[in-house]
TIDO-639026 format. One record per residue (C-alpha): residue number from 1; x, y negated, z. Coordinates in nm, 3 decimals. Layout:
BEGIN
<pt pos="NUM" xx="X" yy="Y" zz="Z"/>
...
This chain:
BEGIN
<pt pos="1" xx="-1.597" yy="-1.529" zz="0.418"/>
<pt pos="2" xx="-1.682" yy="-1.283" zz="0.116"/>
<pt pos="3" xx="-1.857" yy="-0.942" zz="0.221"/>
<pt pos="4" xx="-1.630" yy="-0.670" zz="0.204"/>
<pt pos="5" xx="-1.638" yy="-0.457" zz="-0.134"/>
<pt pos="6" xx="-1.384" yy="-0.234" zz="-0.152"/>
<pt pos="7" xx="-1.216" yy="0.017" zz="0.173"/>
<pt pos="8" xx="-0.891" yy="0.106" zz="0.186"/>
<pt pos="9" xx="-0.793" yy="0.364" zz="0.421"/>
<pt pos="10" xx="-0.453" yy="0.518" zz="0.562"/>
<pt pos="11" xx="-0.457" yy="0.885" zz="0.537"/>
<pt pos="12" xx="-0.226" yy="1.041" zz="0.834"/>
<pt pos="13" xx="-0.439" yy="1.019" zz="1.196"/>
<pt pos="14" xx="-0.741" yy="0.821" zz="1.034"/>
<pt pos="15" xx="-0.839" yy="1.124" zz="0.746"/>
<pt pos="16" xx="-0.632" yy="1.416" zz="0.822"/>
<pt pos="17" xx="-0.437" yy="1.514" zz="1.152"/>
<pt pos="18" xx="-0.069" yy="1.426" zz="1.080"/>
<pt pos="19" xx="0.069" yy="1.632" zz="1.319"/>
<pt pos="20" xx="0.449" yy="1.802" zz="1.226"/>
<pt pos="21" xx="0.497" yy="1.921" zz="1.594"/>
<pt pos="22" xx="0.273" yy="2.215" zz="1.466"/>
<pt pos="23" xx="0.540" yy="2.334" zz="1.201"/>
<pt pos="24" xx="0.833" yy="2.278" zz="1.442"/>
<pt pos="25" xx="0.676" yy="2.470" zz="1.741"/>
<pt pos="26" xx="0.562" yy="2.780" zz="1.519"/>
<pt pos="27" xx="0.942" yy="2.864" zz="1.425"/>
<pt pos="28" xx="1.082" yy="2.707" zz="1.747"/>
<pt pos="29" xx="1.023" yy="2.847" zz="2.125"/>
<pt pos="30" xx="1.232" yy="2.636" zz="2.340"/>
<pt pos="31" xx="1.097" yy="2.272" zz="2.409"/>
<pt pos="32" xx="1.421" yy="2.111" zz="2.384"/>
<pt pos="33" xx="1.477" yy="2.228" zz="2.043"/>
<pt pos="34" xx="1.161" yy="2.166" zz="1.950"/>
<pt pos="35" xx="1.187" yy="1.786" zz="2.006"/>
<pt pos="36" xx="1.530" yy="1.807" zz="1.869"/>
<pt pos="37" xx="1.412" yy="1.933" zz="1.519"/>
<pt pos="38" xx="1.140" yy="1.687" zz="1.582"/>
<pt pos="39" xx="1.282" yy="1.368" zz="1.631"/>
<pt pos="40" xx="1.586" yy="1.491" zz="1.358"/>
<pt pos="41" xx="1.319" yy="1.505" zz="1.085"/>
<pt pos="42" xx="1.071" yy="1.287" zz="1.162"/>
<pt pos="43" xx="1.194" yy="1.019" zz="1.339"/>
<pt pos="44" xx="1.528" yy="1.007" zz="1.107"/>
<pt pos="45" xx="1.589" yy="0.770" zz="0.876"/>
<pt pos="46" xx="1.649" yy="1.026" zz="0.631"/>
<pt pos="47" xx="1.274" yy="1.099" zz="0.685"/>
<pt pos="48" xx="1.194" yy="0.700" zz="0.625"/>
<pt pos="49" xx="1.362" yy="0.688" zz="0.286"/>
<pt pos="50" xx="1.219" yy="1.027" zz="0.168"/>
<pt pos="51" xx="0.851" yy="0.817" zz="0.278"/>
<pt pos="52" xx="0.973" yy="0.533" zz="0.067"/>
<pt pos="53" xx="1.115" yy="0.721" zz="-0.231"/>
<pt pos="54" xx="1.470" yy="0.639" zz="-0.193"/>
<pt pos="55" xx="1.561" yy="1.015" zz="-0.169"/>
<pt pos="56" xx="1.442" yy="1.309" zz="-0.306"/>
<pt pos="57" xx="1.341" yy="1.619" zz="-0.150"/>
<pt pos="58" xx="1.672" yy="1.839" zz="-0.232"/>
<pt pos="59" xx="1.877" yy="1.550" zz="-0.134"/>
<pt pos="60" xx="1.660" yy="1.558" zz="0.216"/>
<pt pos="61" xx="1.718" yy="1.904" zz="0.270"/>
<pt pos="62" xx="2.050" yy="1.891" zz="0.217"/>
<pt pos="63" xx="2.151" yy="1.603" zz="0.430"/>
<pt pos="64" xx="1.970" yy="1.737" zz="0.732"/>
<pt pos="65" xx="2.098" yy="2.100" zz="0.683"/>
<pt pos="66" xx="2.476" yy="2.004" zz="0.664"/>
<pt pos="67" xx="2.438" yy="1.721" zz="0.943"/>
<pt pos="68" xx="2.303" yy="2.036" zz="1.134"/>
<pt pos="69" xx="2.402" yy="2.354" zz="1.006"/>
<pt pos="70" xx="2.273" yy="2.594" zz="1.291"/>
<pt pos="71" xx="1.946" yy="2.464" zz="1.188"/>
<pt pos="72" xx="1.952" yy="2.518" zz="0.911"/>
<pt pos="73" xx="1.726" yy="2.802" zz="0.837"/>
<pt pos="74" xx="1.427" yy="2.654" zz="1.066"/>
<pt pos="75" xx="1.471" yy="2.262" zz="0.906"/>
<pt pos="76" xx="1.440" yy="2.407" zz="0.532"/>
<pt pos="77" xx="1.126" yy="2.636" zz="0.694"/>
<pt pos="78" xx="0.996" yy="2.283" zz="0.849"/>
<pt pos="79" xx="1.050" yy="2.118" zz="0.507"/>
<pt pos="80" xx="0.907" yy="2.360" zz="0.347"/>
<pt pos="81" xx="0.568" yy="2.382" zz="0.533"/>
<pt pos="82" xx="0.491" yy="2.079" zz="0.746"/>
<pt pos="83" xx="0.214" yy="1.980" zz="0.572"/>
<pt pos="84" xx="0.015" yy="2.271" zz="0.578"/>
<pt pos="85" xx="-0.174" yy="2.217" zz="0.879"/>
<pt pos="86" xx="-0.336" yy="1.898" zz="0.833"/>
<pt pos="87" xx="-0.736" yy="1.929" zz="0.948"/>
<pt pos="88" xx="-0.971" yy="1.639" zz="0.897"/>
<pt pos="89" xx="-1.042" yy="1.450" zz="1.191"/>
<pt pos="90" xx="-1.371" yy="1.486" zz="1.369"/>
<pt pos="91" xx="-1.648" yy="1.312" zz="1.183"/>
<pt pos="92" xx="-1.423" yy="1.133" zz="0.929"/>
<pt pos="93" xx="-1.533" yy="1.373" zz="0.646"/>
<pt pos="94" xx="-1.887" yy="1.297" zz="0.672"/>
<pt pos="95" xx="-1.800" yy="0.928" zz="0.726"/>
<pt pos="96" xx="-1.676" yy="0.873" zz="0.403"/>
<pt pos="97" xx="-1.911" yy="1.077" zz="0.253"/>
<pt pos="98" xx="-2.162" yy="0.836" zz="0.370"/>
<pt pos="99" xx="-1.958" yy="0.545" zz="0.235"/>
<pt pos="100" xx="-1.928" yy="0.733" zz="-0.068"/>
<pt pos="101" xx="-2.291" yy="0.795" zz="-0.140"/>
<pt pos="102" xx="-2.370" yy="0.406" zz="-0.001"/>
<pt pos="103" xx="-2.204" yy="0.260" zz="-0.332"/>
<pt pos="104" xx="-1.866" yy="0.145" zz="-0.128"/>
<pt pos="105" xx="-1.569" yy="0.214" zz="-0.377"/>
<pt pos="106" xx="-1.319" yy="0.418" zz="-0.163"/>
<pt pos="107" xx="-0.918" yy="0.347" zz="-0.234"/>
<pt pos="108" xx="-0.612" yy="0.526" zz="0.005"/>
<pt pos="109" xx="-0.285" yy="0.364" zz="0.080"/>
<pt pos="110" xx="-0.083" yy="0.565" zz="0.271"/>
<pt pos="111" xx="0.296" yy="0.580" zz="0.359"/>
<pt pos="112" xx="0.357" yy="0.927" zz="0.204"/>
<pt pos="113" xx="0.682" yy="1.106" zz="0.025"/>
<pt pos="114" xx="0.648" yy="1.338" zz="-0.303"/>
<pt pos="115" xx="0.521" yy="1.655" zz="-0.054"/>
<pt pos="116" xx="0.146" yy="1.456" zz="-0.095"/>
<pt pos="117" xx="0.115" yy="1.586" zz="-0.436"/>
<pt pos="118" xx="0.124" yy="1.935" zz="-0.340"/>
<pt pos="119" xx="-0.124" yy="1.939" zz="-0.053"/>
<pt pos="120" xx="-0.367" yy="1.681" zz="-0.164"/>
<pt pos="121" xx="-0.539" yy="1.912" zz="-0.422"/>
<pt pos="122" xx="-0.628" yy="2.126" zz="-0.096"/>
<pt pos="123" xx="-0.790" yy="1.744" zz="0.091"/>
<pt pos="124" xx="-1.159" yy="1.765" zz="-0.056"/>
<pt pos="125" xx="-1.205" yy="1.460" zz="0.085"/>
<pt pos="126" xx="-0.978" yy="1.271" zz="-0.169"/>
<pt pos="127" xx="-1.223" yy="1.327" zz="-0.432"/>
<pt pos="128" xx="-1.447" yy="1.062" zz="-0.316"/>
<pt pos="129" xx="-1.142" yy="0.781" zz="-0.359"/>
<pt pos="130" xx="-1.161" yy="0.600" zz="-0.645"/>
<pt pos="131" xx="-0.749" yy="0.507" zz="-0.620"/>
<pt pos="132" xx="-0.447" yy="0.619" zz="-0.424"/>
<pt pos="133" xx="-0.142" yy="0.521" zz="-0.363"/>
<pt pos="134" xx="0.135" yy="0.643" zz="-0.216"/>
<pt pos="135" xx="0.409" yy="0.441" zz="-0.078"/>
<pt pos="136" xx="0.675" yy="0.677" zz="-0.236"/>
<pt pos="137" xx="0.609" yy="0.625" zz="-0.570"/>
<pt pos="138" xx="0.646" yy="0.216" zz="-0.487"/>
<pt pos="139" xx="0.947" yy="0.247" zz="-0.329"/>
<pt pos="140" xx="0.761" yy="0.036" zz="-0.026"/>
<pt pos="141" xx="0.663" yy="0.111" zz="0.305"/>
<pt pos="142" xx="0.408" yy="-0.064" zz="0.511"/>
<pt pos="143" xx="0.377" yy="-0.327" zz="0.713"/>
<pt pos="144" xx="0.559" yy="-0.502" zz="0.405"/>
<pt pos="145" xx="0.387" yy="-0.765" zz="0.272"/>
<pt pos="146" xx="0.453" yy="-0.649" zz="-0.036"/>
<pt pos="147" xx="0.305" yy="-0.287" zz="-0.071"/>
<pt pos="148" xx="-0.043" yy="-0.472" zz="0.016"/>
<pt pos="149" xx="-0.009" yy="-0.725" zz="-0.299"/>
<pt pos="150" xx="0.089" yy="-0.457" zz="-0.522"/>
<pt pos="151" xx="-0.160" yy="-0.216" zz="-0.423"/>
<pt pos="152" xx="-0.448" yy="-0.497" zz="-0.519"/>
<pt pos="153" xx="-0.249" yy="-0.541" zz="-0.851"/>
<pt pos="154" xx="-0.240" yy="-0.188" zz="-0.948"/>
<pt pos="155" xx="-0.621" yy="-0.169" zz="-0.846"/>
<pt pos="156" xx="-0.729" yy="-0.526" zz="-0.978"/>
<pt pos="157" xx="-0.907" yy="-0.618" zz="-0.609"/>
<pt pos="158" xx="-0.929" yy="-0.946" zz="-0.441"/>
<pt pos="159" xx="-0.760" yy="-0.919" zz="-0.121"/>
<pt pos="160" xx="-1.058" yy="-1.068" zz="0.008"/>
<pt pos="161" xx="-1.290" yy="-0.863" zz="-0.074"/>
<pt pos="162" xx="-1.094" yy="-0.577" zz="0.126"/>
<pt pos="163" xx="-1.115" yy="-0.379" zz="0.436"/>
<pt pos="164" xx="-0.840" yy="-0.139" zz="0.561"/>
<pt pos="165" xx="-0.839" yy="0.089" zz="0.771"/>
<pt pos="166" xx="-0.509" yy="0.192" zz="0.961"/>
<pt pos="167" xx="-0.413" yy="0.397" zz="1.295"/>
<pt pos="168" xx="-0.142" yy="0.174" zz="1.318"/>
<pt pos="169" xx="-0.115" yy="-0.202" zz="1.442"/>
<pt pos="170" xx="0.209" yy="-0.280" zz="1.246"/>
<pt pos="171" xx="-0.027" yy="-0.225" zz="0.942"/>
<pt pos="172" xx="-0.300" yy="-0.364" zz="1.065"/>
<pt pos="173" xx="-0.108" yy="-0.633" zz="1.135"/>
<pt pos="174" xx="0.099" yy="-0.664" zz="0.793"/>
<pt pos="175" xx="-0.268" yy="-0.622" zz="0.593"/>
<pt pos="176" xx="-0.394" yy="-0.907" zz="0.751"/>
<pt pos="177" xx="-0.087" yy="-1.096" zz="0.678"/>
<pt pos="178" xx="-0.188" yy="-1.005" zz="0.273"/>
<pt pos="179" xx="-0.513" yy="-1.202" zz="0.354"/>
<pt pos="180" xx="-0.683" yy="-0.855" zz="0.411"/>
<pt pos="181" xx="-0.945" yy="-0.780" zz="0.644"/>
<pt pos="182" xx="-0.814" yy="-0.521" zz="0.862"/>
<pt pos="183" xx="-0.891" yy="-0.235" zz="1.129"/>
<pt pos="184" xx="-0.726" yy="-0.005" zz="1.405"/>
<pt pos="185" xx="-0.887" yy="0.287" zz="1.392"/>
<pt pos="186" xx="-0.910" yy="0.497" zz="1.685"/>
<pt pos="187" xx="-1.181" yy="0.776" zz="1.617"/>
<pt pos="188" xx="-1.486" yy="0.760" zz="1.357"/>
<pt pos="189" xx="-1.764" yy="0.701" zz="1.583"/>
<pt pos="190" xx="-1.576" yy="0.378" zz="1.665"/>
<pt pos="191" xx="-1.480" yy="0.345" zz="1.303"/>
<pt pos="192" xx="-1.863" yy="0.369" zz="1.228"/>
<pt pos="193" xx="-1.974" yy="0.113" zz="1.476"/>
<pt pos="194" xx="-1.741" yy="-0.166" zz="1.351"/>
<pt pos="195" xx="-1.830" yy="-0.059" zz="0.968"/>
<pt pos="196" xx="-2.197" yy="-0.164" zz="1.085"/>
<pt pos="197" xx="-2.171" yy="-0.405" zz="1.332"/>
<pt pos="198" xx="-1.884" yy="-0.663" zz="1.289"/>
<pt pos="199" xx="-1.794" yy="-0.577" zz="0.880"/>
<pt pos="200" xx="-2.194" yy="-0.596" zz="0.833"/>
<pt pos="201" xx="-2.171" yy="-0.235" zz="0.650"/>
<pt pos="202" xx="-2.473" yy="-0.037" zz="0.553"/>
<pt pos="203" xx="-2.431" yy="0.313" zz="0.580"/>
C-alpha cells in the first residue's frame, strides 16, 4: 500500500462546529418551534438541493417562506445568518497547523451550498488548504462515488495516495468505495493518534 500524501478533510463537525440549532434558537423561544424551523430547513430536501446546487438561494427562500408563511420573517432571519456561528473545534486548528508545517498538502471536500463563500474568508484555518471543493459547485453530494473521482481529477491526486477525513460513515464509507483511504473522525486527539499510529503520519 502507498504512504498517504495528500489529506482531505470534511469541514462541518471535523474543522468548524456545524451547528444551525444556534441560529434557530436565538430568534425562536418555544422548543417545538424550534425543531420545527429546524427540521423544515435543515432536514428538507429543499435544504439538500441548495447543498448540491440544484437551487439557488432566492429560490430557497422563497419556497420555504410560501410553504410556511407565518415563518416567514424568522426562516429568511435563519437563512440569512446560520452560518455565523461556526467555532473551530477543540484542537483541530493547531492540528492542521501541524500538518501544515510537516509538508502534508492539505485539500477540503465538503458538502456545502453557495453561503460557504461568504463565511469562509472569516475560517483562518482554510488558508493552510491547498484545494477546496465544494459539493455545490459540482452539483454532487457525498457518499456518491462520483464527487470522490472528480475531486482527484480537479486536483490531479491518486486516489491512493489519499486520506480523508469525515464525521460521517456514509462518507467514510463512499471514499473508500473511490479506493480512498478513509477516517471517522470523532475529536482531534483521536484524529491525531490514528494520523501517527495506523496512517504512519509524522507530525
Amino acid at each position: 500500500m502507498k504512504p498517504v500524501k495528500n489529506l482531505v478533510f470534511d469541514l462541518g463537525n471535523v474543522l468548524i462546529d456545524y451547528n444551525p440549532r444556534r441560529a434557530v434558537n436565538k430568534i425562536v423561544a418555544d422548543h417545538t418551534e424550534q425543531e420545527f424551523l429546524y427540521t423544515t430547513i435543515f432536514r428538507s430536501a429543499y435544504w439538500k438541493q441548495y447543498d448540491q446546487g440544484l437551487i439557488t438561494f432566492d429560490e430557497l427562500d422563497k419556497t420555504l417562506t410560501e410553504n410556511h408563511p407565518q415563518y416567514a420573517h424568522q426562516i429568511n432571519w435563519i437563512l440569512n445568518n446560520w452560518y455565523k456561528d461556526q467555532p473551530y473545534l477543540p484542537g483541530m486548528f493547531s492540528l492542521v497547523s501541524k500538518l501544515n508545517a510537516a509538508g502534508y498538502p492539505l485539500y477540503l471536500l465538503s458538502n456545502a451550498n453557495p453561503s460557504f463563500y461568504t463565511f469562509a474568508p472569516d475560517l483562518d484555518i482554510l488558508n493552510l488548504f491547498i484545494g477546496i471543493t465544494i459539493s455545490s459547485d459540482l452539483k454532487l453530494l457525498k457518499p456518491d462515488k462520483e464527487i470522490y473521482d472528480r475531486f482527484c481529477e480537479i486536483h490531479h491526486l491518486h486516489p491512493d495516495e489519499i486520506l480523508f477525513i469525515d464525521d460521517q460513515q456514509k462518507n467514510v464509507d463512499g471514499a473508500i468505495a473511490a479506493v480512498w483511504r478513509a477516517y471517522r473522525f470523532t475529536n482531534a486527539c483521536a484524529l491525531q493518534n490514528a494520523l501517527e499510529e495506523q496512517f504512519h503520519i509524522k507530525i
